[in-house]
LOLUMGU-471081 format. One record per residue (C-alpha): residue number from 1; y, x, z; residue in one letter. Coordinates in steps of 0.02 Angstrom, whole numbers, plus 50000, padded with zeros to 5 digits. Example, Ala and Ser with C-alpha at 12.3 -4.5 7.8 and 13.67 -1.06 7.14 Angstrom:
<pts>
<i: 1	north: 49775	east: 50615	up: 50390	aa: A> .
<i: 2	north: 49947	east: 50684	up: 50357	aa: S> .
</pts>
This chain:
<pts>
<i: 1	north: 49458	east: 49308	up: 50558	aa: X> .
<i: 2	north: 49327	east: 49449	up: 50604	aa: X> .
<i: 3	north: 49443	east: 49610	up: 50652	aa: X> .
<i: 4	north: 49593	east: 49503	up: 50690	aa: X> .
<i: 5	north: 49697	east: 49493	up: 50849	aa: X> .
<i: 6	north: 49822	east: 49311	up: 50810	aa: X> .
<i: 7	north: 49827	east: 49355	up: 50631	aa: X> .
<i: 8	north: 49849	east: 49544	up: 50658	aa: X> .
<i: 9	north: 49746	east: 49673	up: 50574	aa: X> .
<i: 10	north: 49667	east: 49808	up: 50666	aa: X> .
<i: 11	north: 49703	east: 49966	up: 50531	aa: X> .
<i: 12	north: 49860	east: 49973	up: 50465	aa: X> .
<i: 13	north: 49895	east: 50139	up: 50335	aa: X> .
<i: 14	north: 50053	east: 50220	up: 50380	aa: X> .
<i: 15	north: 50122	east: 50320	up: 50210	aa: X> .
<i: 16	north: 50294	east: 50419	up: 50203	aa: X> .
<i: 17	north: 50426	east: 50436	up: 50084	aa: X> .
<i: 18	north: 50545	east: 50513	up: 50012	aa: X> .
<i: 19	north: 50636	east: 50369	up: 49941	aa: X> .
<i: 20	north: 50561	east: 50221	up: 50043	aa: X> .
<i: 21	north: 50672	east: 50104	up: 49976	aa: X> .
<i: 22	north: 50596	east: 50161	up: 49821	aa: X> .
<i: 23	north: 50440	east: 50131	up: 49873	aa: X> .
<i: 24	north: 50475	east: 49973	up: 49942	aa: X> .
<i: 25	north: 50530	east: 49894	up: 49764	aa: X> .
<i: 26	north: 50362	east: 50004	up: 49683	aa: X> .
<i: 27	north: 50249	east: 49900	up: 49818	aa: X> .
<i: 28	north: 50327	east: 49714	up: 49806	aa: X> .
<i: 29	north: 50358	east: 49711	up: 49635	aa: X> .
<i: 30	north: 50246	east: 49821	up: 49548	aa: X> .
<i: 31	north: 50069	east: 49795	up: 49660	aa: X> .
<i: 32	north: 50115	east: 49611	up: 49753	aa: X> .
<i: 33	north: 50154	east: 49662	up: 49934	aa: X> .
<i: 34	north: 50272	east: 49544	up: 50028	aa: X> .
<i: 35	north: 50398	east: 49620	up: 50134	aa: X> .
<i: 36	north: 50384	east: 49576	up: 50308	aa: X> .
<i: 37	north: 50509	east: 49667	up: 50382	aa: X> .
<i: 38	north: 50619	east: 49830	up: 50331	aa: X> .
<i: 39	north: 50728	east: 49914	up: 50466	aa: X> .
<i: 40	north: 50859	east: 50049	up: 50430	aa: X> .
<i: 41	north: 50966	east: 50176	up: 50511	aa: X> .
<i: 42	north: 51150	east: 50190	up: 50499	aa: X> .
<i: 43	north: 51130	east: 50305	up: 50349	aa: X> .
<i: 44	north: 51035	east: 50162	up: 50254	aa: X> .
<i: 45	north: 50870	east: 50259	up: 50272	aa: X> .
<i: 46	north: 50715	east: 50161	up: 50315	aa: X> .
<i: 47	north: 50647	east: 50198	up: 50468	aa: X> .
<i: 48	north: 50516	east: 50065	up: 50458	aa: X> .
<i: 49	north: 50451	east: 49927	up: 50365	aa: X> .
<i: 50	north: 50317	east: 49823	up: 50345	aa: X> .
<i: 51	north: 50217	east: 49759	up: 50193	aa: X> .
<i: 52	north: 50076	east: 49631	up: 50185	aa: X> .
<i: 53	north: 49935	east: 49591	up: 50069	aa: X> .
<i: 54	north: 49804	east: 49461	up: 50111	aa: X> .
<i: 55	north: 49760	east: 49487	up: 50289	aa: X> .
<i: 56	north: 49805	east: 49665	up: 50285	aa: X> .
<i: 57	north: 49983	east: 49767	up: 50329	aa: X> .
<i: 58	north: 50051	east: 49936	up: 50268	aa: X> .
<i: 59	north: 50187	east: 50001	up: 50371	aa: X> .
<i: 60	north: 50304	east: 50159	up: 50302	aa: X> .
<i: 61	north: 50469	east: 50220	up: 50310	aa: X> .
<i: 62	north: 50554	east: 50401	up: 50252	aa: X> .
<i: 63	north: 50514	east: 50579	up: 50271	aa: X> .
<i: 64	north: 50637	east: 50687	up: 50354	aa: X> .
<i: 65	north: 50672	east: 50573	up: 50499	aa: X> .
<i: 66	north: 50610	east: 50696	up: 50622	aa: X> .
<i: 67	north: 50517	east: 50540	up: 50725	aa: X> .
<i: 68	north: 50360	east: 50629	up: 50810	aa: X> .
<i: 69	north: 50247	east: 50539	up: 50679	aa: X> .
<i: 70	north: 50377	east: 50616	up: 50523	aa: X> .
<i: 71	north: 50319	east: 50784	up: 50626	aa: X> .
<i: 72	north: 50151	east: 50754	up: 50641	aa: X> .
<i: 73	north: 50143	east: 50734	up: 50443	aa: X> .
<i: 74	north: 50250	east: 50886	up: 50388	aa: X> .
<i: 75	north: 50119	east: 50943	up: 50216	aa: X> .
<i: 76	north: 50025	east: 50841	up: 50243	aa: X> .
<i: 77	north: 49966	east: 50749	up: 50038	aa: X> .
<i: 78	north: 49961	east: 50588	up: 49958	aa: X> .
<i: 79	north: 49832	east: 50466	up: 50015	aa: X> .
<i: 80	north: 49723	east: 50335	up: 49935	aa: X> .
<i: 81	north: 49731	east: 50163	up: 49992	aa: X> .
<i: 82	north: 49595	east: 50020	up: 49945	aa: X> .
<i: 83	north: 49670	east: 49823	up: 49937	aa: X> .
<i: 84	north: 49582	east: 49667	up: 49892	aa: X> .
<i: 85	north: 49632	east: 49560	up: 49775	aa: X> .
<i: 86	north: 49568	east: 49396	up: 49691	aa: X> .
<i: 87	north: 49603	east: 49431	up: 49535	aa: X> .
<i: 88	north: 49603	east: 49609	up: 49485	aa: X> .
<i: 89	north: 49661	east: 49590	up: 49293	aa: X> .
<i: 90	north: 49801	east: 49477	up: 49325	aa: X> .
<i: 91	north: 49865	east: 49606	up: 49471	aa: X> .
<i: 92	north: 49845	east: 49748	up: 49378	aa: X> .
<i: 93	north: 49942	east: 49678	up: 49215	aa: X> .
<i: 94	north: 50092	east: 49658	up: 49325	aa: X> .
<i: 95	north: 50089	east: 49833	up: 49400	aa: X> .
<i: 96	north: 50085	east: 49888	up: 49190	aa: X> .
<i: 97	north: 50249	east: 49758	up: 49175	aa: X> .
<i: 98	north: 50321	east: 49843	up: 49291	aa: X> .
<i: 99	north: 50280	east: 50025	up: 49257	aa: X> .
<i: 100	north: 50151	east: 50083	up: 49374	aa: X> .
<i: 101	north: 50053	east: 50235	up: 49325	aa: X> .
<i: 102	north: 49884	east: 50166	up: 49283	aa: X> .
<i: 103	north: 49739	east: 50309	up: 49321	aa: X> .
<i: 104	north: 49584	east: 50183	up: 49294	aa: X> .
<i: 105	north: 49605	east: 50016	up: 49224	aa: X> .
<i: 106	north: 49508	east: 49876	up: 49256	aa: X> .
<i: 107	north: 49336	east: 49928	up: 49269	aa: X> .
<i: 108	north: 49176	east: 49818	up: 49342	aa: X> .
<i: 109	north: 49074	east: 49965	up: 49448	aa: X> .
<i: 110	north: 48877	east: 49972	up: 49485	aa: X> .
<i: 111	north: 48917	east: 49884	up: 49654	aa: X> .
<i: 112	north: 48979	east: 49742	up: 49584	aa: X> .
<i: 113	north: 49177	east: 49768	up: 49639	aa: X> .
<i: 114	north: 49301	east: 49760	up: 49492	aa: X> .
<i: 115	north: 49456	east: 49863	up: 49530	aa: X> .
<i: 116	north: 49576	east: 49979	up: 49460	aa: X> .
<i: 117	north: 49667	east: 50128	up: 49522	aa: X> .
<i: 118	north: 49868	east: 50159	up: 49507	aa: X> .
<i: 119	north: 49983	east: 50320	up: 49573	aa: X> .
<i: 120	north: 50139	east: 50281	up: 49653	aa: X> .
<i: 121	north: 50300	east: 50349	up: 49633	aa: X> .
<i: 122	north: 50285	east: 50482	up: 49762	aa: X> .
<i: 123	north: 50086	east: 50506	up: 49715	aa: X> .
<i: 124	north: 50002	east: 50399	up: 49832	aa: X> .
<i: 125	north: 49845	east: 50339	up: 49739	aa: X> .
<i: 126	north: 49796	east: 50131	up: 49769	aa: X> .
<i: 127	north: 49642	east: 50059	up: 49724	aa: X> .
<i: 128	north: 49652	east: 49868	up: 49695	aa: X> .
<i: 129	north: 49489	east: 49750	up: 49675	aa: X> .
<i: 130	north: 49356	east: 49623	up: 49721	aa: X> .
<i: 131	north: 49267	east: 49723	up: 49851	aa: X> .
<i: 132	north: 49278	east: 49686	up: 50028	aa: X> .
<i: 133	north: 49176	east: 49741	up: 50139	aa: X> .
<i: 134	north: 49064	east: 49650	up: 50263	aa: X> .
<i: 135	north: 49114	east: 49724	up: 50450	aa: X> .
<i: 136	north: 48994	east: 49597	up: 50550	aa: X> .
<i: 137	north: 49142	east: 49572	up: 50674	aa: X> .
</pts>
């Protein structure tokens, strides 16, 4: 696949949280990530995991772990995220079942993407739909 390296994306967002176990359940269950792996310190914190979705990753873990990277993103805000799906409606009706906060539903846009946009529990906005775009890798 164009952009791949052995099956391996090229971009991966990196997202801290406060509760990334939390987060963790929000992602697999509510919006259809599969976990890949989840690591933990003694103290049952998550130092890292790793979430897929399609050909793409996420990787996060928990705020306060005072790793250079948990530094590097002292106030620093949500971000917004963008995930292809297949089918947008049938993705977004399980992130309702299992109480995502729904900021756009469903909603076919002048470019011809349909997508719709949910917050996370720790504000993180996601975008999910049909668009994908065309790299020419």
């Amino acid at each position: 696949m164009a952009g791949m390296d052995g099956g391996r994306p090229s971009i991966c967002p990196t997202l801290l949280y406060t509760d990334a176990k939390a987060a963790v359940t929000q992602l697999t269950e509510a919006f259809g990530f599969t976990e890949l792996s989840v690591y933990e310190g003694e103290d049952g914190r998550v130092l890292h995991a790793e979430l897929v979705q399609g050909n793409g990753a996420v990787m996060l873990g928990s705020r306060g772990s005072g790793s250079a990277f948990d530094n590097a993103m002292k106030g620093a805000g949500p971000v917004g995220v963008y995930v292809v799906v297949d089918d947008v409606d049938a993705h977004h009706q399980t992130a309702v079942e299992h109480g995502a906060e729904i900021l756009m539903p469903p909603t076919d846009q002048d470019y011809g993407s349909r997508d719709y946009m949910a917050r996370d529990a720790e504000g993180n906005v996601w975008t999910f739909g049909t668009y994908a775009p065309e790299t020419g890798i």
